[in-house]
N, C-alpha and C positions, 0 to 999 in steps of 0.2 A: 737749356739749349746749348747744345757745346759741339762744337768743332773736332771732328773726328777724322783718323784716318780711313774709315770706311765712307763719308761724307766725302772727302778728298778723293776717293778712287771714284765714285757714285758721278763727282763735276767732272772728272775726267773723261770718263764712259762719256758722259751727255757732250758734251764736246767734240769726242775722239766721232759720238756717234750720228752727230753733225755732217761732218766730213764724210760718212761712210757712207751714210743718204743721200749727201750730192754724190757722189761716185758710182752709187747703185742706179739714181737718176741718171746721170751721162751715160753709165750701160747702155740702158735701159734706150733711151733716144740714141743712142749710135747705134745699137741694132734693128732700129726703129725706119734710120737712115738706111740702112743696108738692106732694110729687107726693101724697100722702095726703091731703092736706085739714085740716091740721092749725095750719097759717096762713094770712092771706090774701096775696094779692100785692104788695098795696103795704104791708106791715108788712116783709114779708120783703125787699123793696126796698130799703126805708129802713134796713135793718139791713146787708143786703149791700152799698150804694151805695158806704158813707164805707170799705171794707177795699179796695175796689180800686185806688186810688192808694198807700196807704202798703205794700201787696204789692209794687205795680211797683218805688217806688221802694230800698225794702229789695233787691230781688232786685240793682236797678242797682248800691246800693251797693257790698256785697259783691263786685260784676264789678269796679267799679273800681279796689279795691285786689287784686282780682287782677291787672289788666291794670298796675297800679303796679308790683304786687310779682313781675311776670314771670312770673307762674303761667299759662301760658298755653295749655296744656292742660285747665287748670280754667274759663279762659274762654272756652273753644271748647265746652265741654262746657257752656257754658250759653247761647250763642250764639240758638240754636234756639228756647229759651222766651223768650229775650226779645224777638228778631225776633216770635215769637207775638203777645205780651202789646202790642208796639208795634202791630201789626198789628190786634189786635182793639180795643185802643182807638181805633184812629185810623179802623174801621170800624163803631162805636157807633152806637145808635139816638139820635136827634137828642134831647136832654133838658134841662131848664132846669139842671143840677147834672153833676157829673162822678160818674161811674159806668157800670157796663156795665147793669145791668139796666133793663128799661123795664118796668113792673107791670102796662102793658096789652097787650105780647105775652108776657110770660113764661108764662103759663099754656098757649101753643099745644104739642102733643104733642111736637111737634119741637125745639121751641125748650127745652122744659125736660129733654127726651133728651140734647140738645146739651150744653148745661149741668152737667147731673150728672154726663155722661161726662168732661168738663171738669175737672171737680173730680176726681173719681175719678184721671185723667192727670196732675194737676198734684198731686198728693196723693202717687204713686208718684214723681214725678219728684222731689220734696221728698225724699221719706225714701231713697232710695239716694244721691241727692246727700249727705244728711245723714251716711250712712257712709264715703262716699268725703272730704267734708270731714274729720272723724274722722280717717281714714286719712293724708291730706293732713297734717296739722297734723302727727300723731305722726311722722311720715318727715319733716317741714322741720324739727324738733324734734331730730329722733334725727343728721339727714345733717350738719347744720350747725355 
């Protein structure tokens, strides 16, 4: 049993992917909030604004020291949400601040369907990731 830098990237992911589940969770209930009437828009805005970038870049992290550490089945495996997350940031509503939401569309039917399913997807995609990191670490742990 030896200590590896693929076991090292493996804690990080499980860690990084910690953080990412609470943030998919707080999605998840502030759109949950919104669709009820339970906040306004631009509270909920200002709350969701500032987790959008250090999501991205946490998730980036993580890739990189997989793709360091030759895990690269693990980074195929996350290829997809990052292309996403690249992809819907780089097609954001035009805002004085970085973040995806904008508080004077977010209330339209669509746009907060979009949203929650969003969360919801990125919420599931976290936590089976989070088992297979688990899974990962203990096998670069056990093989090495």
């Amino acid at each position: 049993m030896a200590f590896t830098f693929a076991a090292f990237s493996y804690i990080i992911a499980l860690i990084a992917d910690a953080f990412l589940i609470f943030f998919a969770i707080f999605h998840v209930i502030a759109f949950d909030e919104l669709k009820t009437d339970y906040k306004n828009p631009i509270d909920q805005c200002n709350s969701l604004n500032p987790l959008v970038l250090p999501e991205y870049l946490l998730h980036i992290l993580f890739n990189i020291l997989f793709l360091v550490s030759g895990e690269w089945f693990s980074l195929v495996l996350n290829m997809p949400m990052i292309a996403y997350n690249i992809n819907r940031y780089r097609t954001r509503p035009v805002m004085s601040g970085p973040g995806l939401y904008d508080p004077t569309s977010i209330m339209n039917s669509d746009t907060l369907t979009k949203c929650q399913r969003e969360g919801w997807i990125k919420l599931a995609f976290y936590l089976i990731s989070f088992f297979y990191y688990l899974y990962g670490m203990i096998y670069s742990l056990i093989s090495a």
